[in-house]
N, C-alpha and C positions, 0 to 999 in steps of 0.2 A: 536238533531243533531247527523249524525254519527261521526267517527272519522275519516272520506276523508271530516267533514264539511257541508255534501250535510242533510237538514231536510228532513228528513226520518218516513214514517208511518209503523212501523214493529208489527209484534204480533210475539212473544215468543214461539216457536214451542219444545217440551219435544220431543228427542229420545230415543225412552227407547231399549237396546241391552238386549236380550232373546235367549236362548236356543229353540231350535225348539222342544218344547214338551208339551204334553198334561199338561193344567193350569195355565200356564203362563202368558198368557192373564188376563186370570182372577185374577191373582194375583196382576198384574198392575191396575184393574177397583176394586179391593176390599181394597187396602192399597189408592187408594186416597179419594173412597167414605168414608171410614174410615177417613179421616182428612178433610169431606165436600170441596172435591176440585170437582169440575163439567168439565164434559169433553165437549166440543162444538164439537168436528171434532178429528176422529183418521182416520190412514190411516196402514195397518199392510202389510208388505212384506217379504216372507221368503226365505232359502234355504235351501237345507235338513237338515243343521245342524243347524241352528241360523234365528234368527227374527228379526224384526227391528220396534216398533212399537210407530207412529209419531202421538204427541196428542197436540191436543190445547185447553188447561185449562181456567179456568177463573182467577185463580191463579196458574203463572208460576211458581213462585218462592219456592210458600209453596209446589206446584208440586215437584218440583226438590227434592226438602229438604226432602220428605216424600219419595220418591222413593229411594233415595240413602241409608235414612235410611234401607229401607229395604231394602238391599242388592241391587238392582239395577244400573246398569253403564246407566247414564241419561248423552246426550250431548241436552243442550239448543243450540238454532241457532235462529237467523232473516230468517222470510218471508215474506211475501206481503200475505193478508186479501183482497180479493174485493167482495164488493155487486152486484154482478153483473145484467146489463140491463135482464129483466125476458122475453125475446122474443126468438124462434129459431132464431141462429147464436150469441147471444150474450155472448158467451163464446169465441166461435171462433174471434170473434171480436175481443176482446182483447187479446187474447194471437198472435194471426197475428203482432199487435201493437210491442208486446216485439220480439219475431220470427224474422220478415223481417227485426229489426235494428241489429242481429246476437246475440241476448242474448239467449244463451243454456238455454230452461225451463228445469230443471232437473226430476221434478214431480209437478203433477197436485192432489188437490183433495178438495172433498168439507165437506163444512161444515152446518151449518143448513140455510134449505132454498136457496137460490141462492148465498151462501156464498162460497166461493173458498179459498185455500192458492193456493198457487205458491212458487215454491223455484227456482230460478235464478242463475246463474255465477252470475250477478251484480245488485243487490237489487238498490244502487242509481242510475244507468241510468236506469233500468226498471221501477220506480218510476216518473223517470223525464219524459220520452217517456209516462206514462199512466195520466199523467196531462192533463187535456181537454178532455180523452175522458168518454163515455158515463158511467164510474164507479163511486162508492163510495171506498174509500181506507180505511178500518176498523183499529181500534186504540185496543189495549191492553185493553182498558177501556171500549170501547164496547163491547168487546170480552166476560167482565165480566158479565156487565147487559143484556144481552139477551136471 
């Protein structure tokens, strides 16, 4: 349950904030494969001076904990995980779903196979609106075994 109450299928999204400089990256994929944490899905965006680099672990938590160790500023957040229908348009499909009812999609990106996160304004009505349709909503715990 979140805490507006609404049951919620969220997966643990790691931001990792970087300087925009050669190694960096790699320093974030070499301090978690060091603590066997598995990356499913990153998504990296910069600006001339800084990076932002968004990862979905199999382990959030030991993520977190190993990153900050090493000097990293990590913010955890909820996102929405979907399997999504494996046909052209079925991406578009569902993001139409969350769209037309006016939920700002912030970013879109995938993860392995027809796997998707979504970052929303409102995780619980984007959730409730994606009930019935043609998706699977992924779990933290899938996230790990795959």
């Amino acid at each position: 349950m979140s805490e507006r109450g609404v049951c919620t299928v969220n997966v643990k999204q790691l931001s990792v904030f970087i300087e925009n400089k050669a190694g960096r990256v790699s320093e974030i994929t070499d301090v978690l494969g060091k603590h066997d944490i598995n990356i499913r899905g990153f998504s990296i965006s910069d600006t001339a001076d800084y990076g932002i680099v968004r990862l979905i672990v199999d382990a959030p938590d030991a993520g977190r904990a190993a990153l900050e160790e090493a000097g990293f500023t990590v913010k955890e957040s909820d996102v929405i995980c979907l399997n999504l229908p494996d046909h052209p348009g079925g991406l578009a499909g569902v993001l139409k779903v969350v769209s037309d009812a006016g939920v700002n999609i912030e970013y879109v990106y995938s993860l392995i196979g027809t796997y998707v996160v979504i970052n929303v304004a409102d995780i619980d009505r984007s959730l409730s609106l994606l009930k019935g349709q043609p998706v699977e909503l992924v779990t933290q715990e899938q996230i790990a075994h795959i």
